[in-house]
C-alpha positions as CSV (number, residue, x, y, z in Angstrom):
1,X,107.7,115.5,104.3
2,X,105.8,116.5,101.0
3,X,102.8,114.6,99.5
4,X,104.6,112.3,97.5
5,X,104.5,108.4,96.4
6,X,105.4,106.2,99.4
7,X,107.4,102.9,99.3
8,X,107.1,101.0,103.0
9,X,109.7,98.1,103.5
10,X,109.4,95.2,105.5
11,X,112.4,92.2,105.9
12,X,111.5,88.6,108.0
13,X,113.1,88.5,110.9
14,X,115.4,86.2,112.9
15,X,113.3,84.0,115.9
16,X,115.5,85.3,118.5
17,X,116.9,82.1,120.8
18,X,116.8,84.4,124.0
19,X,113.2,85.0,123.6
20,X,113.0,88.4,122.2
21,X,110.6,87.7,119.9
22,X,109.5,89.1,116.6
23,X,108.7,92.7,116.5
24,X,104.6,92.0,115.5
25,X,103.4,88.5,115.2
26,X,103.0,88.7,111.7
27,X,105.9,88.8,110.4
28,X,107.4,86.0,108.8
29,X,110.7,84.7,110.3
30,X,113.8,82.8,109.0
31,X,115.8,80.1,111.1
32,X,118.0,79.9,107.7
33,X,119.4,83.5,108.8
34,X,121.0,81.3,111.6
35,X,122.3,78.1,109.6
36,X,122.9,80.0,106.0
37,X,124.8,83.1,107.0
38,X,124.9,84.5,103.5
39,X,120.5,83.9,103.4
40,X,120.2,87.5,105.9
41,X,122.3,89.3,102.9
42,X,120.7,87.9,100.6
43,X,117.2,89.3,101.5
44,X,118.4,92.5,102.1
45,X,120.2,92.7,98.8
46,X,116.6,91.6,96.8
47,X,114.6,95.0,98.5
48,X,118.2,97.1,98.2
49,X,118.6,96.7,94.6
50,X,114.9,97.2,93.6
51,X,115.5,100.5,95.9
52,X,118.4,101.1,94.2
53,X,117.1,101.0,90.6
54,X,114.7,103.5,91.3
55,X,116.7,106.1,93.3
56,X,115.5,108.6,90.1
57,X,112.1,108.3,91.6
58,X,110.9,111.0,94.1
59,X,109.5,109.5,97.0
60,X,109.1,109.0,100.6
61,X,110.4,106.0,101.7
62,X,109.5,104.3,105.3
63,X,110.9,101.5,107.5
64,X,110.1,100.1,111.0
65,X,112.9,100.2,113.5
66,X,112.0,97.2,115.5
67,X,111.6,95.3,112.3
68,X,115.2,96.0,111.2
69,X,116.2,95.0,114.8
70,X,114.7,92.0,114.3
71,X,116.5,91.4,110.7
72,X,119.8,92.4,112.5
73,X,119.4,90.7,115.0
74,X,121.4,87.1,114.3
75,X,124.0,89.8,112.7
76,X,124.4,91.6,116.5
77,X,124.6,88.2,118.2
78,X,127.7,86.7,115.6
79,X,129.1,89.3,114.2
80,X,132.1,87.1,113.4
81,X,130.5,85.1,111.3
82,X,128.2,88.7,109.5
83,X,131.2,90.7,108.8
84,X,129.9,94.2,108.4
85,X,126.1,92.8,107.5
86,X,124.8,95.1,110.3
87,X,127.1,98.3,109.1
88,X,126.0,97.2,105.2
89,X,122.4,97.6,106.3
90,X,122.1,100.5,108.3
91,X,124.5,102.4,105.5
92,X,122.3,101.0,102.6
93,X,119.2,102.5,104.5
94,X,120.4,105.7,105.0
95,X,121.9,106.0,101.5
96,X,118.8,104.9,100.1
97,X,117.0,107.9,101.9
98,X,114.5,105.3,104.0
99,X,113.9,107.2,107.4
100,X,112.3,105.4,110.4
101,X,108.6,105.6,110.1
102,X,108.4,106.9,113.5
103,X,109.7,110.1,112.1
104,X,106.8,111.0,109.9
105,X,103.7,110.3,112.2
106,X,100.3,109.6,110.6
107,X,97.2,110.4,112.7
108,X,95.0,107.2,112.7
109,X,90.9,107.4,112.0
110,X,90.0,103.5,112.0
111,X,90.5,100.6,113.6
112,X,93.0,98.4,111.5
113,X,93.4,94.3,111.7
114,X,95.2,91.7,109.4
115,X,92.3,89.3,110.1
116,X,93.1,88.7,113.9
117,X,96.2,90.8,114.6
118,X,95.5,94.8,115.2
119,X,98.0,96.6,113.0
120,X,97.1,99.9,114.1
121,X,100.0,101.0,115.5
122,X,102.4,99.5,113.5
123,X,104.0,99.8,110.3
124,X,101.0,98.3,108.3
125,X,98.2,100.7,110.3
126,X,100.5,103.8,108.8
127,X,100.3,102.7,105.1
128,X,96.9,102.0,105.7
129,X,95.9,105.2,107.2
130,X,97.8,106.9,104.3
131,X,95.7,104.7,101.8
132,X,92.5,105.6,103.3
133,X,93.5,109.5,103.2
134,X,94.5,108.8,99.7
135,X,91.4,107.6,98.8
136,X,89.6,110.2,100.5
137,X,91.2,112.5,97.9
138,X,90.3,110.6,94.8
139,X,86.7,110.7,95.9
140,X,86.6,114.7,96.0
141,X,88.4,114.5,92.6
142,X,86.0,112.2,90.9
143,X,82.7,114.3,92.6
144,X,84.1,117.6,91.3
145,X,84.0,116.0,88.0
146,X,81.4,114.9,88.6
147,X,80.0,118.5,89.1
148,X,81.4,119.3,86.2
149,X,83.7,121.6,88.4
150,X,87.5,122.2,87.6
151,X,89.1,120.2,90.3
152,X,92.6,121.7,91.3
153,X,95.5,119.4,91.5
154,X,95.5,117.6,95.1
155,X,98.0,115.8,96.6
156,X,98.1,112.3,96.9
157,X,100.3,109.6,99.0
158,X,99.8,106.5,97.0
159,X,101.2,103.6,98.8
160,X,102.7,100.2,98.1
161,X,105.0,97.7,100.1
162,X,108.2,96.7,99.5
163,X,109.3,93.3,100.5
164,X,110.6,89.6,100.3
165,X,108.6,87.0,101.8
166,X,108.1,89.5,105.1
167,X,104.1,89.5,104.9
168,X,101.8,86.9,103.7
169,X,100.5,88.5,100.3
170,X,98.3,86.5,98.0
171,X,98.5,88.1,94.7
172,X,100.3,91.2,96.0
173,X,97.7,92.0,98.0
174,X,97.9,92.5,102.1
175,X,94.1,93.0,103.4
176,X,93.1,95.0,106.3
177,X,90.0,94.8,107.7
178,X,88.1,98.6,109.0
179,X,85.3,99.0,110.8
180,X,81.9,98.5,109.8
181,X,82.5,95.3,108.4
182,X,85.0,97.0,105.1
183,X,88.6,96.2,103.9
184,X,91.1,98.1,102.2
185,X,93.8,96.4,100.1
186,X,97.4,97.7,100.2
187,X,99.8,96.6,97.5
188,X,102.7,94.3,98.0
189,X,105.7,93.8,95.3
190,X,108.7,92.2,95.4
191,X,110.4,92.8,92.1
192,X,111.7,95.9,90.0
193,X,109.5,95.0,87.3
194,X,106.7,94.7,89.5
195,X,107.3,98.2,91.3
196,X,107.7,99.3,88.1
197,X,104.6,98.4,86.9
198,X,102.4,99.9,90.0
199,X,104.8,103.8,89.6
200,X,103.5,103.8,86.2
201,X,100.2,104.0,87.3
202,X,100.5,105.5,90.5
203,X,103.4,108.3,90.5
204,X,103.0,111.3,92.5
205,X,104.2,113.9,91.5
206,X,103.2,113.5,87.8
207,X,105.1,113.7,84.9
208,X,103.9,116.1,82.5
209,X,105.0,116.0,78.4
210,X,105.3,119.4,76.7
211,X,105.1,119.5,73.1
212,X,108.4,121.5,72.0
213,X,108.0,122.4,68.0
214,X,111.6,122.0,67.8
215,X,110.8,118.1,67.9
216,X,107.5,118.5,66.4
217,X,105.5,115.3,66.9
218,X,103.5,112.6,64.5
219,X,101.7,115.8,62.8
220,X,104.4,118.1,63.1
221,X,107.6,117.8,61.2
222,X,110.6,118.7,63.2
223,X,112.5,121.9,62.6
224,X,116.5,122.2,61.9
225,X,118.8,123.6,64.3
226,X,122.0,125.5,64.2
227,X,124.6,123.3,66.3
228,X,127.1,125.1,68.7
229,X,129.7,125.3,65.4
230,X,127.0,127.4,63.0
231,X,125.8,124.0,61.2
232,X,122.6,123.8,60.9
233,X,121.1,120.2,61.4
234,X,117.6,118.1,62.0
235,X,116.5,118.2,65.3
236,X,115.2,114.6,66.3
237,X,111.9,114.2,65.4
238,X,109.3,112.8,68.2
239,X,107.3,109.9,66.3
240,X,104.1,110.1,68.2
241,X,100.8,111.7,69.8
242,X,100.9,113.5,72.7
243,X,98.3,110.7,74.0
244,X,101.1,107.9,73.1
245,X,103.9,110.6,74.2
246,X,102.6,110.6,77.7
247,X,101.7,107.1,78.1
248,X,105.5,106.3,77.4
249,X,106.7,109.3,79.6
250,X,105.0,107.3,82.5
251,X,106.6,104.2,82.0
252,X,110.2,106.2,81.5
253,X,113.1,105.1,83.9
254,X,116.2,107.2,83.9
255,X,119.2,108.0,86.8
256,X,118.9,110.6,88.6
257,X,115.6,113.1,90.4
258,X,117.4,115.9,87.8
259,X,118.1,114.0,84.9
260,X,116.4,112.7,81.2
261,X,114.1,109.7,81.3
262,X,114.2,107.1,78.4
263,X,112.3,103.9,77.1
264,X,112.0,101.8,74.2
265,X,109.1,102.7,72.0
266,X,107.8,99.3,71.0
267,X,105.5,100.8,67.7
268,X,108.4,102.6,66.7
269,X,110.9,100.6,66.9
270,X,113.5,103.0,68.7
271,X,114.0,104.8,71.7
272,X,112.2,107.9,73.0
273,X,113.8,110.5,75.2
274,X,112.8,112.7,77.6
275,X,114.3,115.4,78.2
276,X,114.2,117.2,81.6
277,X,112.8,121.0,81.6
278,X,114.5,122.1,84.6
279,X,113.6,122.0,88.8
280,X,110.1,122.8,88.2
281,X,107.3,122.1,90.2
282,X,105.2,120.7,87.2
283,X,108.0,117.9,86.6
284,X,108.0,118.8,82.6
285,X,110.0,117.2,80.3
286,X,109.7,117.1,76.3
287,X,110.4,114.4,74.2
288,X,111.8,113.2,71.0
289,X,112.8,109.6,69.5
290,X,116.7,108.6,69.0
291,X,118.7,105.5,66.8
292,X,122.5,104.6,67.1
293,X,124.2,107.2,66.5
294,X,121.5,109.9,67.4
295,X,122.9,113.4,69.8
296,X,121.8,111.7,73.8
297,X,122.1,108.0,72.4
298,X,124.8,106.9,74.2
299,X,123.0,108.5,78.0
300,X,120.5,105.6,77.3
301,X,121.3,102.7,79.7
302,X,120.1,100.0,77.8
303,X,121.0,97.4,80.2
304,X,118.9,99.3,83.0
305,X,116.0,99.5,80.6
306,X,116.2,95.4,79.9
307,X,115.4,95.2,83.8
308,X,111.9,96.5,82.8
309,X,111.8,95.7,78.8
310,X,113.6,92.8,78.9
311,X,113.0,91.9,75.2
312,X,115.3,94.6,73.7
């Protein structure tokens, strides 16, 4: 798979009665998935639906086999009493486009422990790996600055963990310990807001805003337009800076890998749209602001936005 942002999921597990045990000794387990049957779907809903709400976002996306064994597990034993929890999963995975982590190897260059437990060869020693190589990266960007040297665009695997009570986490952090006495610190979240608040910042590939004079911006008036019946109209004008423009166009959430991005523009008082340039490898959009009533109003989904603005 490309270079792309990578979202790693982990679920507790059930504490197998026939001694199977969990799949590393880490992992948080819950008898509940035994004596509250609607507790298993419950979990897996939480990390589905923040998957779900961003299914615009391109990325790689990583589970660990004998982890979901281990969620499914109380499922396989009663199915009776699970109707369809095991074929809900394994659907909502592969619709989801999570592929077993097994399938996208990662070489490994340290030694990696969660204080006593080695995690090297396990789902935590991957995302760690990627970190490190990640952070290899940003270290030749910032010394060709440095150097005053143009740097070309690298690509990065920023990484962050998905999940529900799976890992011990204070402060959405997960520690691992390297050799030579260092640590690396690999981000957990648990909410769409939160995951929405580390892709702002972290996104691979990255969103780039092109000024289009048909919009204009905060020191450009926007130019009229002839509509597809020979009127000639406004074009909607973008109300900011192209430093503002692009800090918005980061935080933009929209539906689809294709489709326009929106967000509510806080300053302004209104919405600003983004509109998508086309398959391009530079991930271009342009950008204007929009009212009631306004030509690509009604594509907004203000309820999906509320999930990450909730005061609007």
């Amino acid at each position: 798979m490309s270079k792309r942002t990578t979202i790693f999921v982990l679920f507790k597990e059930y504490p197998d009665p026939n001694g199977r045990g969990k799949s590393v000794p880490y992992i948080q387990d819950s008898a509940d998935y035994l004596t509250f049957q609607d507790e298993l779907m419950k979990d897996w809903t939480e990390v589905y639906d923040v998957l779900e709400y961003f299914a615009y976002e391109e990325t790689n996306k990583y589970y660990d086999e004998n982890n979901i064994q281990g969620l499914l597990d109380v499922a396989q034993h009663f199915p009776s009493e699970y109707p369809m929890a095991v074929e809900t999963i394994l659907s909502g995975l592969k619709m989801m486009g999570l592929t077993p982590r097994s399938t996208s190897p990662v070489a490994k260059t340290e030694v990696y422990k969660m204080g006593v437990y080695d995690v090297a060869n396990d789902l935590l020693g991957d995302m760690a790996q990627r970190e490190v190589n990640h952070r290899a990266v940003l270290k030749k960007v910032r010394k060709d600055i440095d150097h005053k040297m143009l740097p070309r665009e690298k690509e990065y695997e920023p990484c962050v963990l998905l999940q529900h009570g799976a890992v011990i986490a204070p402060g959405g952090i997960v520690r691992i310990n390297l050799s030579g006495n260092r640590t690396i610190e690999l981000k957990s979240v648990d909410s769409i807001i939160e995951l929405h608040q580390w892709l702002s910042i972290h996104r691979f590939p990255y969103r780039r805003y092109v000024f289009n004079d048909k919009h204009g911006d905060i020191g450009h008036k926007a130019k009229n337009h002839t509509d597809r019946h020979g009127r000639v109209k406004p074009s909607a004008q973008l109300l900011t800076s192209a430093g503002k423009t692009k800090a918005l166009l980061k935080k933009a959430v929209g539906e689809s890998f294709e489709g326009d991005l929106w967000y509510h523009d806080d300053e302004n008082g209104c919405f600003i749209y983004f509109e998508n340039q086309g398959n391009t490898p530079q991930h271009e959009y342009h950008a204007y602001h929009l009212r009631p009533g306004d030509v690509n109003y009604d594509k907004i989904k203000i309820d999906k936005l509320r999930k990450v603005q909730p005061h609007i």
